[in-house]
Structure formats: structure tokens, C-alpha cells
PyMOL CGO cylinders between C-alpha atoms (Angstrom):
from pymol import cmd
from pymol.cgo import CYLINDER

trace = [
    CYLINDER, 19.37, -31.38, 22.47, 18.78, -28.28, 20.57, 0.3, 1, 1, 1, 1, 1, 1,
    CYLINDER, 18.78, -28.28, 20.57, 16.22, -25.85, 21.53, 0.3, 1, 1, 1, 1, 1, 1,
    CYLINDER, 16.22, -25.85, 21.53, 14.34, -22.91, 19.90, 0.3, 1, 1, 1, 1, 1, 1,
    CYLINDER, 14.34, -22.91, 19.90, 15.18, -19.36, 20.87, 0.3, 1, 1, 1, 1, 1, 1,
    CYLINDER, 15.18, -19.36, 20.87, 12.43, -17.10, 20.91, 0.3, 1, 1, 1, 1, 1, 1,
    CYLINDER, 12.43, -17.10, 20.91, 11.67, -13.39, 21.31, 0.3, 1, 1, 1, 1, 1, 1,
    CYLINDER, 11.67, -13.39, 21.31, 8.21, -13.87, 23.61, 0.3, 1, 1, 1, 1, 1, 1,
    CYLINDER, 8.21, -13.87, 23.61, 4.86, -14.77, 22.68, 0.3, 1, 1, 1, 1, 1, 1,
    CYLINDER, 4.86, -14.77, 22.68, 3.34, -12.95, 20.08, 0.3, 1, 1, 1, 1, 1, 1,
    CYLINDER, 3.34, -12.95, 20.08, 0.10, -13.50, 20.30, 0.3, 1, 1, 1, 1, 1, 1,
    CYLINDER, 0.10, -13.50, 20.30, -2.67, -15.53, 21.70, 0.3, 1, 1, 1, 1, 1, 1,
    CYLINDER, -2.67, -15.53, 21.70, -5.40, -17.34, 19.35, 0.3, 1, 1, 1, 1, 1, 1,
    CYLINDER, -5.40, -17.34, 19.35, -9.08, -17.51, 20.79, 0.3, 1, 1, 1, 1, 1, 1,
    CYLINDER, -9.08, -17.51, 20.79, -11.78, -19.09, 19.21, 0.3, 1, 1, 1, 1, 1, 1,
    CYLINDER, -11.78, -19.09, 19.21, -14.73, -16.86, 20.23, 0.3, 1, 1, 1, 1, 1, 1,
    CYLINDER, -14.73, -16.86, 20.23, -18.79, -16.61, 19.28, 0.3, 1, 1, 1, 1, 1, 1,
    CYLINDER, -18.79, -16.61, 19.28, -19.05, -13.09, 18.07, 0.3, 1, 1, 1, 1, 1, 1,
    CYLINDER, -19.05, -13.09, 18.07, -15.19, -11.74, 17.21, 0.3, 1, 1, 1, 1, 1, 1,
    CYLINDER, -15.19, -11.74, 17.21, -16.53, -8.03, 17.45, 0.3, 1, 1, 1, 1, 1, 1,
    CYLINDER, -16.53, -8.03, 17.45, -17.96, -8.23, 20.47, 0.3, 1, 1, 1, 1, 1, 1,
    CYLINDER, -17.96, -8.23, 20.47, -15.25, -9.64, 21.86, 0.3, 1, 1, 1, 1, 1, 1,
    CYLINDER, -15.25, -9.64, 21.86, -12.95, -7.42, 20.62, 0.3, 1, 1, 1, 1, 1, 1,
    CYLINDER, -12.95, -7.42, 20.62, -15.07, -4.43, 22.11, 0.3, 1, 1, 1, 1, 1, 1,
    CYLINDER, -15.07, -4.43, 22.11, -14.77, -6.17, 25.72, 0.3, 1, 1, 1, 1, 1, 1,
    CYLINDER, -14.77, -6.17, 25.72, -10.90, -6.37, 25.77, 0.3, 1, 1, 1, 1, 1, 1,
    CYLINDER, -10.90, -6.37, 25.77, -10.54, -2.71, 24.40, 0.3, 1, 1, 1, 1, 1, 1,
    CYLINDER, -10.54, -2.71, 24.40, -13.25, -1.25, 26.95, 0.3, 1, 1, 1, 1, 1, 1,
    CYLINDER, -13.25, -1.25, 26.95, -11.85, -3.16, 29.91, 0.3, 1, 1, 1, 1, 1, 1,
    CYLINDER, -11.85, -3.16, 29.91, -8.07, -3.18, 29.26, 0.3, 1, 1, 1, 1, 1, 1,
    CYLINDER, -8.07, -3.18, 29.26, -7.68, -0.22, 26.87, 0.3, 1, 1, 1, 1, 1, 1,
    CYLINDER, -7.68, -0.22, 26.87, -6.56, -2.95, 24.32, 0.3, 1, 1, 1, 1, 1, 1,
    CYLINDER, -6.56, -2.95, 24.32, -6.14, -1.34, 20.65, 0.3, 1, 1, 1, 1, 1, 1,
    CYLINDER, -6.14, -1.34, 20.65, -8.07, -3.20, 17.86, 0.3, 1, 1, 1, 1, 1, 1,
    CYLINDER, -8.07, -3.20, 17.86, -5.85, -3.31, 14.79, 0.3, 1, 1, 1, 1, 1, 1,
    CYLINDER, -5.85, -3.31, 14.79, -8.72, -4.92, 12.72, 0.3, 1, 1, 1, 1, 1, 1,
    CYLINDER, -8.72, -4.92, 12.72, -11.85, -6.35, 12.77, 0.3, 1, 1, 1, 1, 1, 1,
    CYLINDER, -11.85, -6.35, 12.77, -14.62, -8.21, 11.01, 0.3, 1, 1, 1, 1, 1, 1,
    CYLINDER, -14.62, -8.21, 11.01, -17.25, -10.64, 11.91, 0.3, 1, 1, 1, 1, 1, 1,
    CYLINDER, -17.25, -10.64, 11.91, -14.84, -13.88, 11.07, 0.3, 1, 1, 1, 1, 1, 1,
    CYLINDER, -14.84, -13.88, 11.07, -11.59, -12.64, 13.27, 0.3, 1, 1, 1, 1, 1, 1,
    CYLINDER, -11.59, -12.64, 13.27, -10.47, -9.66, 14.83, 0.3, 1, 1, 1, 1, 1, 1,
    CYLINDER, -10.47, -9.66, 14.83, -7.09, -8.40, 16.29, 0.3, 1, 1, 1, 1, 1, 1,
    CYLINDER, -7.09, -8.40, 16.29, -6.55, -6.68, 19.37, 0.3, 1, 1, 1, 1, 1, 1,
    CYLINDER, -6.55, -6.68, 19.37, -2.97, -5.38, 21.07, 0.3, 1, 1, 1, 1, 1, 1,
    CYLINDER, -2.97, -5.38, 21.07, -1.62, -3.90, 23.89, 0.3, 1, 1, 1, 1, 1, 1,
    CYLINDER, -1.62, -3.90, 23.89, -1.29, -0.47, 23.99, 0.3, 1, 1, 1, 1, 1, 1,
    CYLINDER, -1.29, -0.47, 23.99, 2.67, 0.12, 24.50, 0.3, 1, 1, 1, 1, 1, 1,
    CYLINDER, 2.67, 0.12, 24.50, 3.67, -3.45, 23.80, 0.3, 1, 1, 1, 1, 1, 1,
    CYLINDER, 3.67, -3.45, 23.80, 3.62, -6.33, 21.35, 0.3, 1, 1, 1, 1, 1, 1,
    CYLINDER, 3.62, -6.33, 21.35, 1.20, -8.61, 22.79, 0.3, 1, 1, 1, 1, 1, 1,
    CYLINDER, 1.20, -8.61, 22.79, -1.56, -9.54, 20.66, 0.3, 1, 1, 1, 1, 1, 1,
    CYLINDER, -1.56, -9.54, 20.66, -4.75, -11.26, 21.06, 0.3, 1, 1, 1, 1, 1, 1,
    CYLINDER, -4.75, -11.26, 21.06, -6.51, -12.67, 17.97, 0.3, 1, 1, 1, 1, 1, 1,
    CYLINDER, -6.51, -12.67, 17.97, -10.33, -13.69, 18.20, 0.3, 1, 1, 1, 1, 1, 1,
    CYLINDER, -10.33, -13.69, 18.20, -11.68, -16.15, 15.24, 0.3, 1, 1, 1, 1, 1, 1,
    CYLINDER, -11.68, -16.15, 15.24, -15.20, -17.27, 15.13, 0.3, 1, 1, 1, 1, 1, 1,
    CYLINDER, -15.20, -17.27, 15.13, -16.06, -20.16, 15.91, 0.3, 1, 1, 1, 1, 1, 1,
    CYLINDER, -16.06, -20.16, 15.91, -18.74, -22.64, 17.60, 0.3, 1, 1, 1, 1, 1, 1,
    CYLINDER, -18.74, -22.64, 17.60, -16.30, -24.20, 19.62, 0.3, 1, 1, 1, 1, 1, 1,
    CYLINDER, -16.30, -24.20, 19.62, -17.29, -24.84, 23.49, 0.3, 1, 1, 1, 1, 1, 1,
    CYLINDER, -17.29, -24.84, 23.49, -14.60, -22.55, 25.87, 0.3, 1, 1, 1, 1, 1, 1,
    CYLINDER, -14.60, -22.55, 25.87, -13.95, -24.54, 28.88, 0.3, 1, 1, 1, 1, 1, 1,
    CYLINDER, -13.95, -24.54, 28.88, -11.66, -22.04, 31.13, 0.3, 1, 1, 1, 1, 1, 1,
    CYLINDER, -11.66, -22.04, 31.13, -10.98, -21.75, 34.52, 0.3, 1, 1, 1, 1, 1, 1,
    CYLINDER, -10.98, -21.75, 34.52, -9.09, -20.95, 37.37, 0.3, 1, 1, 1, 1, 1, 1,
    CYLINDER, -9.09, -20.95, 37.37, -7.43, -24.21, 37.52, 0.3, 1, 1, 1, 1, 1, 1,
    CYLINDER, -7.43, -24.21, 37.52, -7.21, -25.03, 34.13, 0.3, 1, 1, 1, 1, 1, 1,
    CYLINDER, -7.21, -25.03, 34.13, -6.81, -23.04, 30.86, 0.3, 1, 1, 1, 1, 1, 1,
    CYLINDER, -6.81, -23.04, 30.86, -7.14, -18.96, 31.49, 0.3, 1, 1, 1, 1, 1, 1,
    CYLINDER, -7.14, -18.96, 31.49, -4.79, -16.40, 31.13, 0.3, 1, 1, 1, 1, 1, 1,
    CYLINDER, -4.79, -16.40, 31.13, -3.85, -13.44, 32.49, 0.3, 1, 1, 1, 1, 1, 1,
    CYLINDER, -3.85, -13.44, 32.49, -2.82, -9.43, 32.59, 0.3, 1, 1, 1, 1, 1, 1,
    CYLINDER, -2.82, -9.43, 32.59, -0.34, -7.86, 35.02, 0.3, 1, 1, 1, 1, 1, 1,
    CYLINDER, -0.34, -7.86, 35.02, -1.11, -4.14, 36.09, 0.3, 1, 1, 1, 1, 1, 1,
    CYLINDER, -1.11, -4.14, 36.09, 1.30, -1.94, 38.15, 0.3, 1, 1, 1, 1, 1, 1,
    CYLINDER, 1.30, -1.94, 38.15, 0.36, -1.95, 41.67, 0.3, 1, 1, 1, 1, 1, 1,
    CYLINDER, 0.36, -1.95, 41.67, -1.12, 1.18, 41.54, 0.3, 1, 1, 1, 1, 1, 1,
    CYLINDER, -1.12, 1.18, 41.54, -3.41, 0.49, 39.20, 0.3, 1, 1, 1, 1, 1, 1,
    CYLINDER, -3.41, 0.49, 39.20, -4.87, -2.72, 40.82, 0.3, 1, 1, 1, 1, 1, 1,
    CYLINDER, -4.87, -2.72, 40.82, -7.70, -0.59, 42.93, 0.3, 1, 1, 1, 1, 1, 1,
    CYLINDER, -7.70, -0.59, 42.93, -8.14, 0.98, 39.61, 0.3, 1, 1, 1, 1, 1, 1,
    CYLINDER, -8.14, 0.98, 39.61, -9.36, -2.39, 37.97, 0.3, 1, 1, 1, 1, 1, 1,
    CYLINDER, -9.36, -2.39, 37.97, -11.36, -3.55, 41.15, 0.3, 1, 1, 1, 1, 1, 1,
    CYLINDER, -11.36, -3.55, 41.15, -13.58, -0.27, 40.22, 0.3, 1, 1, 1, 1, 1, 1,
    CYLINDER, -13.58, -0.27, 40.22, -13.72, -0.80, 36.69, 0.3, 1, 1, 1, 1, 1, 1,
    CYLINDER, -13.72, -0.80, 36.69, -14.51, -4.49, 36.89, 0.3, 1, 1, 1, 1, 1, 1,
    CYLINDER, -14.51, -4.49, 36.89, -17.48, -3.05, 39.25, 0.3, 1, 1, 1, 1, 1, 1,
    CYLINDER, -17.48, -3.05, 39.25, -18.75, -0.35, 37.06, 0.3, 1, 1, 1, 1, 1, 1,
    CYLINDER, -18.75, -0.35, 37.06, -18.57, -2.50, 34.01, 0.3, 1, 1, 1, 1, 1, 1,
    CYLINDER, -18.57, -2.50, 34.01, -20.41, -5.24, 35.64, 0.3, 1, 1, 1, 1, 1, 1,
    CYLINDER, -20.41, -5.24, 35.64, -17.82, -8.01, 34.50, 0.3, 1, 1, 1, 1, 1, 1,
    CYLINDER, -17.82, -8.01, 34.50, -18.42, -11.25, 35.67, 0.3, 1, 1, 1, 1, 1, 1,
    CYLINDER, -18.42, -11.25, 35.67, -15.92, -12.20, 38.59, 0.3, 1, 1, 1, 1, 1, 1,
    CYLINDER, -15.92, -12.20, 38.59, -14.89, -15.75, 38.61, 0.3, 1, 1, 1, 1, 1, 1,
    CYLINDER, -14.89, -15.75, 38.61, -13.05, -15.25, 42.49, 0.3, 1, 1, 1, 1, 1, 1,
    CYLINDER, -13.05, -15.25, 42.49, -12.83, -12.02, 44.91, 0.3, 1, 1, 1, 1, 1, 1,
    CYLINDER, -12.83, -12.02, 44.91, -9.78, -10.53, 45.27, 0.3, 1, 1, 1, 1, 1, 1,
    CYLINDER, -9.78, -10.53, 45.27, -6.67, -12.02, 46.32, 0.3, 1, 1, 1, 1, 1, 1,
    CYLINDER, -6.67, -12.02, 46.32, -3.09, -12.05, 47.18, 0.3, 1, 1, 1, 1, 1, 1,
    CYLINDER, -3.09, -12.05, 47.18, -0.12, -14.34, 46.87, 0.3, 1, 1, 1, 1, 1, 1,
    CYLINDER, -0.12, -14.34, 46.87, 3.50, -13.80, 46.69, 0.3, 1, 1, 1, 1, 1, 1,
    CYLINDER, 3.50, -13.80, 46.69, 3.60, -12.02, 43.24, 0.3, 1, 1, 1, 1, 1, 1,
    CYLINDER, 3.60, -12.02, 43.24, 0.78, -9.72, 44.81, 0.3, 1, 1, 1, 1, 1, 1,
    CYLINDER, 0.78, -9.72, 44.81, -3.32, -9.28, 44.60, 0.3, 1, 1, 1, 1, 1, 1,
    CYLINDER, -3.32, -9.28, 44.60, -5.10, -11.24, 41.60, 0.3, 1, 1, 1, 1, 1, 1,
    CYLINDER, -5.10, -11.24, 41.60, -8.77, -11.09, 40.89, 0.3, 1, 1, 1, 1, 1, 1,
    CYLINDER, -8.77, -11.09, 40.89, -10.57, -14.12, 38.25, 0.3, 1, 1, 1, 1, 1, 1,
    CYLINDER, -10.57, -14.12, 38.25, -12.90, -12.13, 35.50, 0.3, 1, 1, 1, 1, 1, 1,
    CYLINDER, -12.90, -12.13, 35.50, -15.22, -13.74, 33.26, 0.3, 1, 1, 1, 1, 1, 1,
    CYLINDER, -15.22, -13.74, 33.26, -15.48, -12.56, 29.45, 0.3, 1, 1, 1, 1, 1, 1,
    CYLINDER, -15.48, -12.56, 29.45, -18.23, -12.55, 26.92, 0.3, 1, 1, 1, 1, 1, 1,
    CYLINDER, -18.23, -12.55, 26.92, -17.07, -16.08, 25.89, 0.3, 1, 1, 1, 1, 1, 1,
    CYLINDER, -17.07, -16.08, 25.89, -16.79, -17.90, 29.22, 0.3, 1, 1, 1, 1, 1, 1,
    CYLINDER, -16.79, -17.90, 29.22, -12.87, -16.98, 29.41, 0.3, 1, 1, 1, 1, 1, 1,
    CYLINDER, -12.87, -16.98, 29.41, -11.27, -16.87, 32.87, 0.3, 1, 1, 1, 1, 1, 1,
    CYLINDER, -11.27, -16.87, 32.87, -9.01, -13.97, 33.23, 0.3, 1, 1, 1, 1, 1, 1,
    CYLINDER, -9.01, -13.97, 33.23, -6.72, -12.85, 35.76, 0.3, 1, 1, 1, 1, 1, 1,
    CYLINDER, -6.72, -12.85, 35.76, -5.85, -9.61, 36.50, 0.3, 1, 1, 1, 1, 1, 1,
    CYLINDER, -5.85, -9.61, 36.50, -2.47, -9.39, 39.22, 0.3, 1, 1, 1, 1, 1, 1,
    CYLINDER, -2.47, -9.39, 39.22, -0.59, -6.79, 39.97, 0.3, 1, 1, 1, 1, 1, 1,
    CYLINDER, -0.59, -6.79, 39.97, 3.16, -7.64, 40.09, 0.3, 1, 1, 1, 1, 1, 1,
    CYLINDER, 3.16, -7.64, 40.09, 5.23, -6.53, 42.94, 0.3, 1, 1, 1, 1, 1, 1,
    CYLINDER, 5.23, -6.53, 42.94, 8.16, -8.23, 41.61, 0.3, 1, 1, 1, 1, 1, 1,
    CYLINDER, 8.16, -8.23, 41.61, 9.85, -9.05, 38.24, 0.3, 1, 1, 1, 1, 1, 1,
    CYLINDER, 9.85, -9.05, 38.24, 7.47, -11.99, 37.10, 0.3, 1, 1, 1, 1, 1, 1,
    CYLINDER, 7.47, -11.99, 37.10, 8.51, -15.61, 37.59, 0.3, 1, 1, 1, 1, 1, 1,
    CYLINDER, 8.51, -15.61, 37.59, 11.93, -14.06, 38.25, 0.3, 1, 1, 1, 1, 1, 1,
]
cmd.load_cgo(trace, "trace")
């Protein structure tokens, strides 16, 4: 059976209440670049990678969660105390307290929209 070969995921489509607001939360928390923005769709990506993240309006209801649709950023292990301080002085929602599991410590955030977000660090090569 013939499959499709891929260079990674390019970006992420969320359908979110108020795209510039959005926008704003993912490039104050995770120093996420906005390439555009308007208030039908904006674009966000990750600084020193390809990753993208595209907010459209919309009046759909988000249901996210830990168990069911969320998604999630890796930070280097150093940095992981980092984001347990910003998440604190930002007053972001958290969804869990901080954790650990093989991979290494994970925290659940909330965004504007009712997203669940994880934040891990990764001690190892990801689902290596």
C-alpha cells in the first residue's frame, strides 16, 4: 500500500473567538512570532523553526483537554522552571500542576479560547 512522505507538520489550524487576541497570548507566553494578523485569521510561528499556528475566527465551541484534543510545546530542560514562573506571573490558567513521566516534567495550560496546552520538557529525543 503506498503511503505519503512528508516533511513534518506545517502548521496547526485553530478556530478561535478573537484571532488577535489569541495571537498576542502565544507570542507573550511562548515568544511565538506573528507573521500576520487581522481580526478574521492570524499567523503565528516559532521563532527558529517552521512550525506554524494559524488562528481563524470563528463561533465554534473548543472542547480540549487533557485526555482528548490539546497539543503541546517541548522546552529544553533548562528552561522548564523558566515556564513554571512565567505561567505564574502571567496568570495563565493551569489545567494540571506539574508533572513528570518518562519523557520528563509536563504542566496542562489553559488559553484564551479554552485550549489545553502542554508544556514538557524533553529529556530524550521525542517518541524516539
Amino acid at each position: 500500500m503506498a503511503m505519503i512522505t512528508t516533511n513534518g507538520l506545517n502548521h496547526l489550524a485553530l478556530p478561535v473567538k478573537d484571532p488577535e487576541r489569541s495571537a498576542q497570548f502565544y507570542a507573550d507566553l511562548f515568544n511565538m512570532e506573528i507573521t500576520s494578523s487581522s481580526p478574521e485569521m492570524a499567523f503565528l510561528k516559532t521563532v527558529g523553526s517552521t512550525d506554524m499556528i494559524a488562528l481563524n475566527q470563528s463561533k465554534v465551541e473548543v472542547v480540549s483537554g487533557r485526555e482528548s484534543m490539546h497539543f503541546g510545546f517541548m522546552v529544553d530542560p533548562e528552561q522548564f522552571d523558566t515556564a513554571l514562573r512565567t505561567i505564574e506571573e502571567k496568570s495563565v490558567k493551569k489545567v494540571s500542576e506539574p508533572s513528570k513521566r518518562g519523557i520528563g516534567r509536563y504542566i496542562f495550560i489553559e488559553d484564551p479560547d479554552g485550549y489545553t496546552v502542554e508544556i514538557f520538557e524533553c529529556l530524550s529525543p521525542p517518541y524516539a
